[in-house]
VMD Tcl script that draws the C-alpha trace (Angstrom):
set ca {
  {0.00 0.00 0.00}
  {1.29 3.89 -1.36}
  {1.97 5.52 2.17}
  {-0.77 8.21 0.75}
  {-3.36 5.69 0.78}
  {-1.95 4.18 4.36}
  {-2.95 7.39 5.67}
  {-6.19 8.46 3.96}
  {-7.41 4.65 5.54}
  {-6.05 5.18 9.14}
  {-6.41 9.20 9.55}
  {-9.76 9.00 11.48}
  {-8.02 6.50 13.87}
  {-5.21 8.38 14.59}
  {-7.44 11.72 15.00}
  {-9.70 10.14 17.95}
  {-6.58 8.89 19.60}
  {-4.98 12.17 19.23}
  {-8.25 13.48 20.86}
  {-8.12 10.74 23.89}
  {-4.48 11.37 24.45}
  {-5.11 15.30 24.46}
  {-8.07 14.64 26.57}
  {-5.96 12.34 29.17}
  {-2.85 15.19 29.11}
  {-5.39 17.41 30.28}
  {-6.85 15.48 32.77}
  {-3.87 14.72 34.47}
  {-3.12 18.48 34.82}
  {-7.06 18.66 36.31}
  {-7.59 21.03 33.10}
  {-10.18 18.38 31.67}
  {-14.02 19.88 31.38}
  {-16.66 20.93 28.95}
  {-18.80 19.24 26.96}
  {-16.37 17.69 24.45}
  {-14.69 16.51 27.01}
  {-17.21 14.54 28.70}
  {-17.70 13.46 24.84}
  {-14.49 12.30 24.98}
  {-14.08 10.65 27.91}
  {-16.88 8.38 27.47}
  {-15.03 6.62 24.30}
  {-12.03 6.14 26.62}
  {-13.21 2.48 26.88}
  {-11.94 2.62 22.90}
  {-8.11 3.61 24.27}
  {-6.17 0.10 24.57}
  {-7.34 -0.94 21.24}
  {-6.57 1.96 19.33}
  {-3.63 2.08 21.16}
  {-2.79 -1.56 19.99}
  {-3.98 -0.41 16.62}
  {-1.23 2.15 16.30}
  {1.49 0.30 17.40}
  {0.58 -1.92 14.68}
  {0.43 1.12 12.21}
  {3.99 2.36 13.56}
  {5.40 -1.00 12.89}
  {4.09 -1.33 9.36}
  {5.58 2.02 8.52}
  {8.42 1.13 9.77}
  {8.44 -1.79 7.71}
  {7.28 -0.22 4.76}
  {9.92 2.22 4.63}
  {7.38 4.96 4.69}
  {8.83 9.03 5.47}
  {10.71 9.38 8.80}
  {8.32 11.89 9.12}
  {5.44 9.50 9.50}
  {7.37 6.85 11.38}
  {8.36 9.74 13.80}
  {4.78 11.06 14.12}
  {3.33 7.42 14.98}
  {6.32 6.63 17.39}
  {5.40 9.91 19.44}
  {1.54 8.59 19.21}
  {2.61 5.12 20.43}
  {4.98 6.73 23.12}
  {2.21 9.13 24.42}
  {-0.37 6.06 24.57}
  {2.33 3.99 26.50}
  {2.68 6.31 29.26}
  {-0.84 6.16 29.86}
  {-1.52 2.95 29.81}
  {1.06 2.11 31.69}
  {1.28 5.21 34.10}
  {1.36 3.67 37.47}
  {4.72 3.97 39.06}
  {6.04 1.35 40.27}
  {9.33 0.90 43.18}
  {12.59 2.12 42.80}
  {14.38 -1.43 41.97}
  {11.39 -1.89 39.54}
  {11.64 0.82 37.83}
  {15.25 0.83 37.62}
  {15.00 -2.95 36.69}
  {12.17 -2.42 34.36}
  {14.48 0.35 32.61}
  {17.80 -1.97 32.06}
  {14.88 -4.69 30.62}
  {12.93 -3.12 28.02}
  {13.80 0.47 27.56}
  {17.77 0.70 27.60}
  {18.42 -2.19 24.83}
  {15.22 -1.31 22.67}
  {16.98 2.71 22.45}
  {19.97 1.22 21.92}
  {18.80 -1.20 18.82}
  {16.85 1.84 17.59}
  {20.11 3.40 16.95}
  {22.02 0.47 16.28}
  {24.18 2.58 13.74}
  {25.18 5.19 15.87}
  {26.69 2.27 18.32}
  {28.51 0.73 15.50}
  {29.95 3.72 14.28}
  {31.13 4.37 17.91}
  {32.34 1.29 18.57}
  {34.63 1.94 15.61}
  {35.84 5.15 16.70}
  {36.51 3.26 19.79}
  {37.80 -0.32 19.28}
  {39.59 0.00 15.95}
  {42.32 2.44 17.29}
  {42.32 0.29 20.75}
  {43.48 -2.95 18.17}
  {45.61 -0.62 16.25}
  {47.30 0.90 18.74}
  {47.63 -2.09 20.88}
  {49.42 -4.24 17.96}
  {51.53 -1.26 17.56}
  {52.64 -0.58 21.14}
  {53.60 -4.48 20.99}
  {56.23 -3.98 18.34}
  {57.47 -0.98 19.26}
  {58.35 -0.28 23.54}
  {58.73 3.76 22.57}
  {55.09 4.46 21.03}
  {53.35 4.34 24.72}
  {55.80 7.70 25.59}
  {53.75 9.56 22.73}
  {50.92 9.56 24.65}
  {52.22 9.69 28.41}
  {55.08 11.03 29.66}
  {57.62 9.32 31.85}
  {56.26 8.91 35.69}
  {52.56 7.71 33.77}
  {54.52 4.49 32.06}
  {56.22 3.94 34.99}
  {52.94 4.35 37.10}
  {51.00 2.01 34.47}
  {53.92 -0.88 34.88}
  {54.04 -0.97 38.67}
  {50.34 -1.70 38.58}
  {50.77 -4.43 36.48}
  {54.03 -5.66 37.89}
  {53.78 -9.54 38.81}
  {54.97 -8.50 41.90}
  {52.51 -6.09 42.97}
  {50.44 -7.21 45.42}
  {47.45 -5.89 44.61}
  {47.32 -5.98 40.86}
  {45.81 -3.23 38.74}
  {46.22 -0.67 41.82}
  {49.13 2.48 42.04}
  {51.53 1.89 45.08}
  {49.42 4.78 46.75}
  {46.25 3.33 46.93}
  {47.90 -0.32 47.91}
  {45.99 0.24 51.64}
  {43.02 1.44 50.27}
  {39.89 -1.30 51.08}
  {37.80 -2.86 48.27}
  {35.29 -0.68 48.79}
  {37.30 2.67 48.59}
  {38.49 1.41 45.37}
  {35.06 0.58 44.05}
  {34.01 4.52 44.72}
  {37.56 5.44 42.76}
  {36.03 3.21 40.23}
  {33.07 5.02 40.12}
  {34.10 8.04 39.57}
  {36.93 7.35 36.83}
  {33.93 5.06 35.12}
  {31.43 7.62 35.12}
  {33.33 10.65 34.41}
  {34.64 8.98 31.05}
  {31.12 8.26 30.29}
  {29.75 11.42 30.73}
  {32.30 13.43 28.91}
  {31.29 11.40 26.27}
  {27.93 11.75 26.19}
  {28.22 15.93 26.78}
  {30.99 15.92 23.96}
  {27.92 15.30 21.23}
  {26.47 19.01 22.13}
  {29.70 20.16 19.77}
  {28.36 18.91 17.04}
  {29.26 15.31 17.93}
  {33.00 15.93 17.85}
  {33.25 16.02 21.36}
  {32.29 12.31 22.00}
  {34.37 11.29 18.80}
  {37.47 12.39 20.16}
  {36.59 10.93 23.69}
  {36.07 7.76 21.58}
  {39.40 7.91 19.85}
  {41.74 9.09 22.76}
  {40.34 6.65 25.54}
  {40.29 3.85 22.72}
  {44.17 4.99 22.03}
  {45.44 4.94 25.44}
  {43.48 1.79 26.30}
  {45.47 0.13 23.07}
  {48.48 1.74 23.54}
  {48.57 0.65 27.73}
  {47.59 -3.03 26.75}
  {50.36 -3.62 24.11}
  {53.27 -2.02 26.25}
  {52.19 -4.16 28.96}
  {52.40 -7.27 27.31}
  {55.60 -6.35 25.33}
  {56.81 -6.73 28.71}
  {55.24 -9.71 29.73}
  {53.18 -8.42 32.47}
  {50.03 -9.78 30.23}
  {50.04 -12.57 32.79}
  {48.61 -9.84 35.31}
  {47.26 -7.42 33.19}
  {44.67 -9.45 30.97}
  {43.20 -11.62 33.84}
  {42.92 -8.35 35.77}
  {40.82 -6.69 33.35}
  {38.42 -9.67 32.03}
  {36.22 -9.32 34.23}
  {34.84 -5.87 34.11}
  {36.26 -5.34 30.56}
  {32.40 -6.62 28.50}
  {30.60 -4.43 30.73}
  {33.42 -1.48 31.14}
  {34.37 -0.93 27.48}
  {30.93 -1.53 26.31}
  {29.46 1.21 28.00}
  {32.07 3.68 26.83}
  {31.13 2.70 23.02}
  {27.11 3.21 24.14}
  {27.86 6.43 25.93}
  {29.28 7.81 22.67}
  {26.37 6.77 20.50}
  {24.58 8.73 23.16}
  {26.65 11.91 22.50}
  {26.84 10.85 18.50}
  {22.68 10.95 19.01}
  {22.71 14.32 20.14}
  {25.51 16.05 17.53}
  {23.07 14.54 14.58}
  {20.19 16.12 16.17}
  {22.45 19.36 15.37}
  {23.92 18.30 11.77}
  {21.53 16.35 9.85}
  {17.99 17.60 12.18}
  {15.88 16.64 8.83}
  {12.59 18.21 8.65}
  {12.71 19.46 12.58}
  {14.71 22.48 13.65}
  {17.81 22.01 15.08}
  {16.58 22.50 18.70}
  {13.18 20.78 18.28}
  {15.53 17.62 16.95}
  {18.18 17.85 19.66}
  {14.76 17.46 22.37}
  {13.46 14.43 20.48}
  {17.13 13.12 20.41}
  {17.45 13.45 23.78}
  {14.80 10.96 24.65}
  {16.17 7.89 23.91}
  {20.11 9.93 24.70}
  {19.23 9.81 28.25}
  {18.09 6.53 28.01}
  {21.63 5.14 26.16}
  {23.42 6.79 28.61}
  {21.32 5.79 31.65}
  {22.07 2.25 30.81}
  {25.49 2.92 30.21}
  {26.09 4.59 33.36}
  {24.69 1.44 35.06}
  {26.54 -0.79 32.85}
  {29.93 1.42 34.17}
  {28.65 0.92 37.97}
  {28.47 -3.04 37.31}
  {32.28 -2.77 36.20}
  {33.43 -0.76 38.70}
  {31.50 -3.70 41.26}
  {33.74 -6.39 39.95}
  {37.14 -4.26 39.00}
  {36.74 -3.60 42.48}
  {36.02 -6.90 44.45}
  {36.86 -9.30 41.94}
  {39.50 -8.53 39.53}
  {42.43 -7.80 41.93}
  {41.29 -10.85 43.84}
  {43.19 -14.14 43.97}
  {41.08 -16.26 42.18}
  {43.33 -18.09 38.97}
  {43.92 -16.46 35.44}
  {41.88 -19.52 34.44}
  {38.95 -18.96 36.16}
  {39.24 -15.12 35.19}
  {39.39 -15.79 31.72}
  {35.84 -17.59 31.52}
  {33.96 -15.38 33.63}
  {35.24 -12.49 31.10}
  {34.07 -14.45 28.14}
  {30.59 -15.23 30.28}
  {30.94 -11.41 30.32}
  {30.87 -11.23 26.93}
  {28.27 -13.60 25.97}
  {26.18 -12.09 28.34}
  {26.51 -8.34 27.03}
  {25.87 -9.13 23.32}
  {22.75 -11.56 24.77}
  {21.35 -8.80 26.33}
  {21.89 -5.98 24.05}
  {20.47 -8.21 21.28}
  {17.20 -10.17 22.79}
  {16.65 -7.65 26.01}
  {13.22 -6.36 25.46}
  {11.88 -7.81 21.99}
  {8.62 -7.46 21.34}
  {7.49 -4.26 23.18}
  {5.74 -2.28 20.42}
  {5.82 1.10 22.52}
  {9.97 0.77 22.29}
  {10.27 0.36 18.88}
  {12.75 -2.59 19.55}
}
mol new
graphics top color blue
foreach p $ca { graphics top sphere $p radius 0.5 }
foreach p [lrange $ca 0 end-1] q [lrange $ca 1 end] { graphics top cylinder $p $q radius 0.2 }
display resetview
């Protein structure tokens, strides 16, 4: 069916849901009265199955390949409805649990593109620069100067104690580290995310640098055979870790597009609707940083053999491209 047809046959639909949701905005501000009103809210028995009628609309346009203007007009319908329907707020942990379930992987597929493009701003110079710091000892000292080498190696050294920690914060409890964590974690991932407001640059060359110095720091360190520390060390938290830095710049990607290619939408009208499912991409990613920073803390310093390590890291990994891929299928109102 010609998308003009699609919406000659469906227009009266989408105008009386238009009219319940406008009706149901206004009632929840206690603005709702008058006689069209009452009208109105005696067809609100008709609202779950026009609502079920859209999302069936929004996914055949989708399908279709109809305008993104369309596709974006029926996704805001279906999002409106969804908040209605499903308005009652539920705990904390449910919420939050609800949130890493359906709404963090379905933005995140939604912009599947912008992920892939940062993960290759990300991993590609990591591999790059990792073969390259294997072959040659000197390319590390391009990017840090002397005491940060000699920092990195004695927190790697076989001999340190408590691997993947600085000599300073040897003393420091599990716990203290997992706040350091935090912080480093989350401060990469927001800078990221901010960085798209300049036009997406910002988060680009987050991307690139972190993915440098992560490259460069793993080759030197196995040049000189500390990899027996160093790679068992960061297995565990790496999935989770370095996957949220590539979702945190799709976030900030999301929001410099809004500003170079807004389509049809002014620039600041497109950088709001952006934002929607930005928040959400970096929501998840700033929960996906506090999970790494759980087990860089109280697991990956720990004694437990490079064997044993190694698996739960490639668990890790099976379990981050499981969830990213399958996590909330089939929810209509997510676009997933």
């Amino acid at each position: 069916m010609k998308q003009g047809h699609f919406e000659s046959a469906n227009q009266a639909e989408w105008q009386e849901y238009r009219a319940l949701l406008a009706y149901l905005d206004s009632a929840g501000k206690g603005k709702a009265g008058g006689g069209s009103a009452d009208r109105t809210a005696a067809s609100l028995d008709r609202f779950p199955r026009l609502f079920r009628r859209i999302s069936s609309h929004y996914a055949l346009a989708r399908r279709r390949g109809y305008s993104p203007g369309l596709i974006a007009e029926l996704h805001d319908l279906v999002r409106g409805g969804y908040a209605h329907l499903y308005r009652r707020r539920p705990r904390p942990l449910a919420a939050v649990l609800a949130f890493m379930a359906r709404d963090f992987p379905g933005a995140l597929r939604r912009h599947a593109s912008l992920f892939w493009l940062a993960s290759a701003l990300f991993f590609l110079p990591m591999v790059a620069m990792g073969l390259l710091a294997y072959a040659d000892g000197e390319i590390l000292y391009s990017l840090m100067d002397e005491d940060q080498v000699a920092g990195l190696e004695a927190m790697y050294d076989p001999d340190n104690r408590k691997p993947g920690r600085a000599r300073e914060r040897q003393a420091d409890t599990d716990f203290a580290m997992f706040g350091f964590y935090v912080f480093n974690n989350v401060g990469i991932g927001f800078r990221n995310f901010a960085g798209g407001l300049v036009f997406g640059l910002g988060s680009a060359f987050v991307l690139l640098f972190n993915g440098l110095h992560i490259g460069a720091a793993a080759g030197h360190l196995s040049r000189l055979d500390y990899g027996e520390t160093f790679w068992p060390f960061v297995s565990g938290h790496g999935p989770f870790e370095l996957t949220a830095i590539a979702i945190s710049g799709a976030a900030g990607l999301l929001l410099g597009k809004a500003l170079v290619a807004p389509g049809n939408r002014p620039r600041l009208s497109a950088l709001r609707y952006n934002a929607a499912d930005a928040v959400l991409l970096v929501g998840g990613a700033g929960l996906m940083l506090l999970f790494a920073a759980v087990i860089e803390a109280f697991w990956s310093s720990g004694p437990a053999p490079a064997s044993v390590k190694y698996g739960v890291g490639a668990a890790g990994w099976i379990l981050v491209v499981l969830y990213l891929a399958l996590a909330g299928r089939g929810d209509p109102s997510k676009g997933s």
